[in-house]
Structure formats: C-alpha cells, structure tokens
C-alpha positions in Angstrom: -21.8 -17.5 117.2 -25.6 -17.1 115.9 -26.8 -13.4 114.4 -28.6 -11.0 117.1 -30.5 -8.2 115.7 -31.5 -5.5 117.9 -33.0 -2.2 117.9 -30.6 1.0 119.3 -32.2 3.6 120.9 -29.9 6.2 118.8 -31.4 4.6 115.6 -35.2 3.4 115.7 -35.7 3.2 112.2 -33.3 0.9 111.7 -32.2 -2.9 112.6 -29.1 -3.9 114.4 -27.1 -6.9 113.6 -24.0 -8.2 115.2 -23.0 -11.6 116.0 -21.6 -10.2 119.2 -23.6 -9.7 122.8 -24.1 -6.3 121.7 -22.8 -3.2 118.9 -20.0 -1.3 119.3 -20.8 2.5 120.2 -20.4 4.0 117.0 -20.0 1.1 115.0 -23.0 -0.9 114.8 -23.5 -2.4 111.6 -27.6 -2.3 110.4 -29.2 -4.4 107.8 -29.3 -2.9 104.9 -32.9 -3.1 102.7 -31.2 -1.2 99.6 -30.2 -4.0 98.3 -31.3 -7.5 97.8 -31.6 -10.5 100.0 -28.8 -13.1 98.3 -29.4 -17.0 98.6 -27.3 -19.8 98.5 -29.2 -23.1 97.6 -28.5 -26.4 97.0 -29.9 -29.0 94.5 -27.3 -31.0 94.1 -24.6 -28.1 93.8 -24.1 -25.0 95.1 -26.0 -22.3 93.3 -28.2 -19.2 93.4 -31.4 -20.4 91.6 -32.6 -23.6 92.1 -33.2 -25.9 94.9 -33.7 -25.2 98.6 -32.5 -22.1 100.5 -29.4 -23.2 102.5 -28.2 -20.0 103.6 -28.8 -16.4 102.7 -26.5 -13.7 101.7 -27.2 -10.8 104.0 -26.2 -7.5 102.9 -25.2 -5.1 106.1 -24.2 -1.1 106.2 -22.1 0.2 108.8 -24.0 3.5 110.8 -20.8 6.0 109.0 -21.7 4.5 105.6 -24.0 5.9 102.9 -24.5 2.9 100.7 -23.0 -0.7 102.4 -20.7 -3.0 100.5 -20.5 -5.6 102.7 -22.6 -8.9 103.3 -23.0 -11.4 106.2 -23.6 -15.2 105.7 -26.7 -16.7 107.7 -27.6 -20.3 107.6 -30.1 -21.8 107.4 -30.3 -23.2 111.0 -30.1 -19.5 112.6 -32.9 -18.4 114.4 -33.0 -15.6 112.3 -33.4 -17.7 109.0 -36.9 -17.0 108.8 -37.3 -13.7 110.3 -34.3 -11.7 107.7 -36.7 -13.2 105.0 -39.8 -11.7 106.3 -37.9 -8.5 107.1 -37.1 -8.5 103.0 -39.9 -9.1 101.9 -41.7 -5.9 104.0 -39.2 -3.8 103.7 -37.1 -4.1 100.3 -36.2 -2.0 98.7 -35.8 1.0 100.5 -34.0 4.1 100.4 -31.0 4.5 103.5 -30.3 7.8 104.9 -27.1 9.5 104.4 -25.4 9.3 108.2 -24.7 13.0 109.3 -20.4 12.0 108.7 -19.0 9.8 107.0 -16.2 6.9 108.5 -13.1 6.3 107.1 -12.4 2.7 105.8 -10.2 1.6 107.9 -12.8 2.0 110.7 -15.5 0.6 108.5 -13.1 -2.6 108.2 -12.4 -3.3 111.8 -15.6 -2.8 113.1 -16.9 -5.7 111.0 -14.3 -7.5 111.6 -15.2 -7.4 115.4 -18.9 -7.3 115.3 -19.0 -10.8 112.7 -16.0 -12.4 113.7 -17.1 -15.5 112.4 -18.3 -14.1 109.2 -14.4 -14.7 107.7 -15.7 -15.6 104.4 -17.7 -12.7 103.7 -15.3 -10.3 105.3 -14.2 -8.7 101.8 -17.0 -6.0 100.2 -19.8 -8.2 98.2 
C-alpha cells in the first residue's frame, strides 16, 4: 500500500503518515524533521552515496514519543517520492516538541506495526 500523509486537526504543526486509509486515534505516527532524510541508491550496487535515489529512508515519530527511532522505506515510484524530499529540504532540521505523556513501548510497537504494515523491513528502530 502507497504512503498517505495527512494533516490532523489535533496536530497542525505537524505531518501525518500512515500507509493505512487513515491514523489511529492516539497513535498516529508524524514525520519526523529531527533527523535526516536517508537514501538508498543504486549505481550498480546498493549504497548510500552514489548513483541515483532509489528509495528513501524516512525517519517517523510516534505522537507519545519525544525523539523517534523508527524509519519507513519509500520508493521511488510513490507519489510521495518527490514531495518527502521537498518537505526535507524546507523543514530539516528542526526541533520536535515533547508530547504532554509519554507511551509505553509496547504501544509505540504495535501501532507501527498497524499503521505501515508493509514496512516489515524497517519495522525494528533505525
């Protein structure tokens, strides 16, 4: 299933992404623009540095978090594609408020897992 990103009334500062129809009440993952923008490129073999962008690293924090861990995978055909790289390159870096509590892990791991469920490979913190 492609990204969506969406704004939440709750949060208008901030950027939604899910790969689902929409976020989970009180788990809605937003992109995070504390840290960078990863790339995967190819020229010849996979790598980070040279060749052209075949899918980008994208790191995400989950609304109970203060800093994120965790990273989505989009490729390169995603509508998205171009749009997360614009979004970067406004935005990055910048400074993520402190939620008002914090969520356990456990909660912080399922809610990923049902937001990107086809993000398997990137399921474990970055």
């Amino acid at each position: 299933m492609a990204l969506l990103l969406l704004q939440l009334g709750a949060h208008p500062n901030e950027i939604a992404a899910t790969q689902r129809d929409e976020c989970i009440e009180g788990g809605a993952f937003f992109l995070d623009f504390s840290r960078p923008l990863g790339r995967l490129r190819w020229c010849g073999a996979w790598n980070r540095r040279l060749g052209v962008t075949m899918s980008l690293i994208v790191p995400v924090v989950h609304q109970g978090e203060g800093s994120g861990s965790r990273s989505i995978a989009v490729d390169r055909g995603d509508p998205y594609f171009a749009e997360l790289q614009r979004l970067w390159k406004e935005r990055f870096p910048r400074e993520r408020a402190r939620p008002s509590s914090d969520v356990p892990a456990e909660k912080v791991d399922a809610d990923f897992a049902t937001q990107f469920p086809d993000d398997a490979a990137h399921r474990q913190r970055a």
